[in-house]
C-alpha positions in Angstrom: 98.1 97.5 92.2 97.0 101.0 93.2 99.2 103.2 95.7 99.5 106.4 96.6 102.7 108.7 96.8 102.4 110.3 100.4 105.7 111.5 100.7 109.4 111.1 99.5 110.0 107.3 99.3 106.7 106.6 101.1 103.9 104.8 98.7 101.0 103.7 100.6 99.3 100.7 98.9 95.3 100.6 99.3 92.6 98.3 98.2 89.2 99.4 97.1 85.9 97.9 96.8 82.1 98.5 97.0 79.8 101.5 96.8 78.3 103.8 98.7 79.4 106.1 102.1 83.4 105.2 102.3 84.4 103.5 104.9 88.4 103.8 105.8 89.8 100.5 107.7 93.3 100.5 109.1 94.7 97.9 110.9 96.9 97.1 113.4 100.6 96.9 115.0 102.9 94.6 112.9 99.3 93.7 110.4 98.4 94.9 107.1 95.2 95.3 105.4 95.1 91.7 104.9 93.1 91.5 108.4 90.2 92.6 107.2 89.4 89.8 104.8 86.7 89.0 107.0 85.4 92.5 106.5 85.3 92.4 102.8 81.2 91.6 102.5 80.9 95.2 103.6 81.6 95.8 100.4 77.7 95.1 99.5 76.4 98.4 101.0 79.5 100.6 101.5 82.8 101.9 99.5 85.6 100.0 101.2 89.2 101.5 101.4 91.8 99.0 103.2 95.4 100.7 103.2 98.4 99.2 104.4 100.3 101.6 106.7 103.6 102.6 105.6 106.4 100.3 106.3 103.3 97.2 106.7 102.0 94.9 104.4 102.9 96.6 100.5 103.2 99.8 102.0 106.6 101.1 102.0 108.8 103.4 104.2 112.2 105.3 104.0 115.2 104.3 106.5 115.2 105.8 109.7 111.5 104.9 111.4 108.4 107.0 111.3 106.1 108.7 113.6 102.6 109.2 114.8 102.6 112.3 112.6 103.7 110.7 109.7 101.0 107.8 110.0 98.9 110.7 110.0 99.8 112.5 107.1 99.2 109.5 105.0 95.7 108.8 105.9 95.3 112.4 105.3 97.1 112.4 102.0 94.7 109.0 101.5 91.4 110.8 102.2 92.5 113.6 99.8 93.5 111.5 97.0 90.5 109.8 97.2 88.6 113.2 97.8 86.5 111.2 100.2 83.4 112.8 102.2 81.4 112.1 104.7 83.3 109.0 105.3 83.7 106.7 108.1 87.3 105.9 109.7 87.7 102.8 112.0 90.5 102.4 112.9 91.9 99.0 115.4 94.6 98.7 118.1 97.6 101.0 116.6 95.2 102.3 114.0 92.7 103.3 116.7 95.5 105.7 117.3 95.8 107.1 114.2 92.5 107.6 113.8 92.0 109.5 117.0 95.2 111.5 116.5 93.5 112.2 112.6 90.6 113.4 113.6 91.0 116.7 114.0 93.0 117.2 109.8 90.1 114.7 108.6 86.9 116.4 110.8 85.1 118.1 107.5 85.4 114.8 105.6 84.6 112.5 108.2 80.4 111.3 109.3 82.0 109.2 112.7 84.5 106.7 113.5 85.1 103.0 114.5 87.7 102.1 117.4 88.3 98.6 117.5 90.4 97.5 120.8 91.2 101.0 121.2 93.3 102.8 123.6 93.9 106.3 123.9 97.4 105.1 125.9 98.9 102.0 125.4 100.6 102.2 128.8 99.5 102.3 132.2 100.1 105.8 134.2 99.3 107.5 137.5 95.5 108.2 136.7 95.3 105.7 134.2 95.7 102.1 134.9 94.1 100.4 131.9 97.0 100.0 129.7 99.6 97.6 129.9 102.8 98.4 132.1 105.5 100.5 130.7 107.9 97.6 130.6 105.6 95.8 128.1 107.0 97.8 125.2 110.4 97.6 126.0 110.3 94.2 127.0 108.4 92.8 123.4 111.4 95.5 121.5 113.8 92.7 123.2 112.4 89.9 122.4 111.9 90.7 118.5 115.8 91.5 118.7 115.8 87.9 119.6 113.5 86.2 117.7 111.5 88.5 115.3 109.1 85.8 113.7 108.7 84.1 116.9 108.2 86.9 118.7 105.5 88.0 116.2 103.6 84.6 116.1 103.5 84.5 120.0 101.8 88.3 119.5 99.1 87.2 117.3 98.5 84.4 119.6 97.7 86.7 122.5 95.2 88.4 120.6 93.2 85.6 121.2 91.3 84.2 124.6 91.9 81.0 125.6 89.3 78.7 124.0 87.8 82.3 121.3 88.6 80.1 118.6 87.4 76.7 117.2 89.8 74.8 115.1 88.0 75.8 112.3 88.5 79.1 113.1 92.0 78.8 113.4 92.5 76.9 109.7 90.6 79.1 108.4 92.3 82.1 109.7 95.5 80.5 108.9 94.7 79.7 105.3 92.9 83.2 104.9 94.9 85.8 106.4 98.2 84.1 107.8 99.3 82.4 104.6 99.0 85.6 102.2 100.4 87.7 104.7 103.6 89.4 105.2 105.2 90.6 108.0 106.7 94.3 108.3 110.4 95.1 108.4 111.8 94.5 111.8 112.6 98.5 111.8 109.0 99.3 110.7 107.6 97.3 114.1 109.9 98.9 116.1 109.2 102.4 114.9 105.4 101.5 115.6 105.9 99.9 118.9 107.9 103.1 120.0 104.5 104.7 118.7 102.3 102.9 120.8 104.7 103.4 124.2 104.8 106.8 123.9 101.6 108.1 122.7 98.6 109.9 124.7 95.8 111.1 123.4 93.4 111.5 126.4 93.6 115.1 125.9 92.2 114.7 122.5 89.2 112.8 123.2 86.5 115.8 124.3 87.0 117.4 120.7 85.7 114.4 118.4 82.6 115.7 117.7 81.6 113.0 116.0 79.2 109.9 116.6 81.9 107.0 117.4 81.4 103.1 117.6 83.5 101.1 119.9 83.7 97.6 119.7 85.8 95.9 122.3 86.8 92.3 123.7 85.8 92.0 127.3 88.7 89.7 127.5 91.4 91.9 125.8 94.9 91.2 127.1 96.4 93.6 125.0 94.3 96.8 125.2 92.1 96.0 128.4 88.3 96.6 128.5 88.5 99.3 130.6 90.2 101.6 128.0 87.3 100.9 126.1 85.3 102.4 128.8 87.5 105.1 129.5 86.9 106.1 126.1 82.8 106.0 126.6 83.3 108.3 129.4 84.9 110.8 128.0 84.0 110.7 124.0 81.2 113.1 123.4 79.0 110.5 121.6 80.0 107.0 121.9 78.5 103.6 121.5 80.4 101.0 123.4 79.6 97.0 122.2 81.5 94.7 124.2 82.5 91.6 123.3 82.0 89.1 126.1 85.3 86.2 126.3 86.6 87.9 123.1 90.5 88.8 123.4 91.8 92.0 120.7 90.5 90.8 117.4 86.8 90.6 117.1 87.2 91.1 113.5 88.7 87.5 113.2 87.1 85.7 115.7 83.6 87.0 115.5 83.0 88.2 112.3 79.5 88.1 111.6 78.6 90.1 114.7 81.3 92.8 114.5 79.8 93.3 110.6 76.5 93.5 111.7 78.2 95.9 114.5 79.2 97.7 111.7 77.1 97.5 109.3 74.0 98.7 111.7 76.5 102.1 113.2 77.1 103.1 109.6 73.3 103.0 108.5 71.7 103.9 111.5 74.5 105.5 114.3 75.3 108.6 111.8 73.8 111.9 110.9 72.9 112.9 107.4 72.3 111.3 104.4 73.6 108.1 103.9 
């Protein structure tokens, strides 16, 4: 299984497939790369990487917790490994944030970037009043204390609007995604939780000078749909898709159309050579 050493005690695990322009997928809080297995016929037309981030999936992480930075410095540490160029990152939910915050180390290497229920603040603030309230956090950080795997199932849940997925869907998501699956360390999701309630990177947004796809669930109950527009307003060259009735993961429960999303930005949506 291949990994990469990113720092003491820190070995990120990545999978690899395809040819062509690379195209960097990171999941989200408390997921692994496991999510994307609906993603995988990508595969035909572009070099997929799928990491785990450290202390999710197969990735590891010392004692102690992790920051923003550190999630960071192993994408970076990722990117030059792989000596990837003109690549494309997307990024979803908690690594829509480390994408954005990434940006700027990973500018030279990088043709545009994917947000998928992206915020660029988790919680709600004066001036900002599309996240979710600060007590969310702290409130979820209680309830894993209390029951971690229940806590975690009633999260994936959520992700979902009611009535997004048939029961097909659902077996097949179940056999697909939940069944291989692991879940992180209870440390690990609370070092990322803490990550999400404290980050802001609104500041950040005027400098991505790149060409950025945003694909968001018009019913998102997690990362509303007015992040999503926040983040039109105010990146330099955005493409907003919404989702209609879709909750936080497109990716799962409408995978053809986020593909072809995807697929179309990444031939199309960029500048240069392909």
């Amino acid at each position: 299984m291949p990994f990469i050493e990113t720092s003491a005690d820190v070995n990120i695990y990545y999978e690899e497939a395809g040819e062509g322009r690379p195209l960097v997928m990171l999941h989200g809080w408390a997921g692994s790369g496991r999510l994307w297995h609906f993603q995988r016929e990508l595969a035909d037309g572009f070099r997929l990487i799928i990491p785990d981030l450290r202390g999710h999936g197969l990735s590891t992480a010392p004692p102690g917790g992790f920051s923003l930075d550190d999630l960071v410095n192993d994408i970076v540490k990722l990117f030059e490994s792989l000596e990837l160029t003109d690549a494309v990152l997307l990024g979803w939910s908690l690594g829509s944030q480390v994408t954005l915050a990434a940006f700027p180390r990973l500018r030279e290497r990088l043709a545009g970037l994917v947000l998928v229920g992206a915020t660029a603040r988790f919680t709600a603030t004066d001036g900002y009043p599309h996240g979710l309230k600060a007590t969310e956090p702290r409130g979820m950080g209680l309830r894993l204390k209390r029951d971690f795997t229940g806590t975690m199932g009633d999260f994936f849940r959520s992700m979902f609007a009611q009535g997004e997925l048939t029961p097909e869907q659902e077996e097949l998501i179940a056999q697909e995604i939940l069944a291989e699956g692991r879940l992180p360390a209870p440390e690990a999701a609370h070092a990322a939780l803490a990550i999400l309630a404290s980050t802001d990177l609104r500041e950040r947004l005027p400098e991505i000078d790149r060409p950025v796809l945003i694909i968001h669930g018009s019913a998102d109950a997690i990362c509303p749909i007015g992040a999503a527009r926040y983040l039109a307003e105010r990146l330099p060259d955005p493409r907003l898709v919404e989702f209609a009735r879709v909750g936080h993961a497109p990716p799962l429960s409408r995978p053809k159309e986020f593909n072809s999303c995807v697929r179309g930005f990444l031939r199309e949506g960029l500048n240069g050579p392909n």
